[in-house]
C-alpha positions in Angstrom: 0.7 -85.7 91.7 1.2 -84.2 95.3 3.7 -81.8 96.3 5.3 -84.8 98.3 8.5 -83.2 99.7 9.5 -83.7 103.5 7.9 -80.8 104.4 4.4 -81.5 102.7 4.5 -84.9 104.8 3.6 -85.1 108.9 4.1 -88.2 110.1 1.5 -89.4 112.7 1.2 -92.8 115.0 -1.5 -94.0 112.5 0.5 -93.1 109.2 2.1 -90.4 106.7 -0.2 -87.7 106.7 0.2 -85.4 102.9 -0.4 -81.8 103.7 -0.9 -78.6 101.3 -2.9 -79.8 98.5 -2.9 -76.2 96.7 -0.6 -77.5 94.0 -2.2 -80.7 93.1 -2.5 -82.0 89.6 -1.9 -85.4 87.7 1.3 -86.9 86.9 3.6 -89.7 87.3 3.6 -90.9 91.0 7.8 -90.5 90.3 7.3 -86.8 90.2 6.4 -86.6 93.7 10.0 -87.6 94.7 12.0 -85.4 92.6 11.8 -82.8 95.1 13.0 -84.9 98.1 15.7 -86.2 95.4 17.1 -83.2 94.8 17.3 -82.2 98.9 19.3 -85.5 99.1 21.8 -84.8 96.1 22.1 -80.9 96.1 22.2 -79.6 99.9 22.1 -83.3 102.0 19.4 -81.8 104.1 17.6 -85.4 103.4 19.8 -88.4 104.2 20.0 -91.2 101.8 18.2 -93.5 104.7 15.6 -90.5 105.5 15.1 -90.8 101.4 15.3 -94.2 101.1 12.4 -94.3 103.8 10.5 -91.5 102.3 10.2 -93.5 99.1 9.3 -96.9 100.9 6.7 -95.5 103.0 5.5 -93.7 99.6 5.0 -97.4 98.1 6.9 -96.8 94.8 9.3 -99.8 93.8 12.1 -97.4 93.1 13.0 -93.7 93.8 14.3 -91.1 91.7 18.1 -90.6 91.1 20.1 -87.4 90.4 23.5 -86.7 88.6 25.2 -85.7 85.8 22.4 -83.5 84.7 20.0 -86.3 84.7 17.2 -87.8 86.3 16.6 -91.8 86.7 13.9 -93.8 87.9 15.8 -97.2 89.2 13.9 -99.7 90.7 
């Protein structure tokens, strides 16, 4: 698992490029979207297209939901 928010992430002509690998450790890929998630449904700094992108270009099949106090994984 990567600290994979928007700002761990520099996007280059070649491809995404993960920075700051201080934090690493192993997990479920979905982890590395939570904190992008929760940019998206707490303070709309991340756009539900910037996420939608983020989580494409990520390669997982679905991307992390939040609300009601809950977390889903919908694919």
């Amino acid at each position: 698992m990567h600290s994979a928010w928007v700002g761990n992430v520099d996007r280059t002509a070649a491809r995404p490029l993960l920075m700051d690998f201080k934090l690493v450790s192993v997990g479920p890929s979905e982890w590395d979207l939570v904190s992008t998630a929760v940019k998206m449904t707490t303070t709309g700094a991340v756009t539900e297209a910037e996420y939608a992108e983020f989580c494409e270009t990520y390669g997982l099949c679905c991307s992390i939901r939040l609300g009601s106090g809950t977390a889903d994984a919908r694919g």
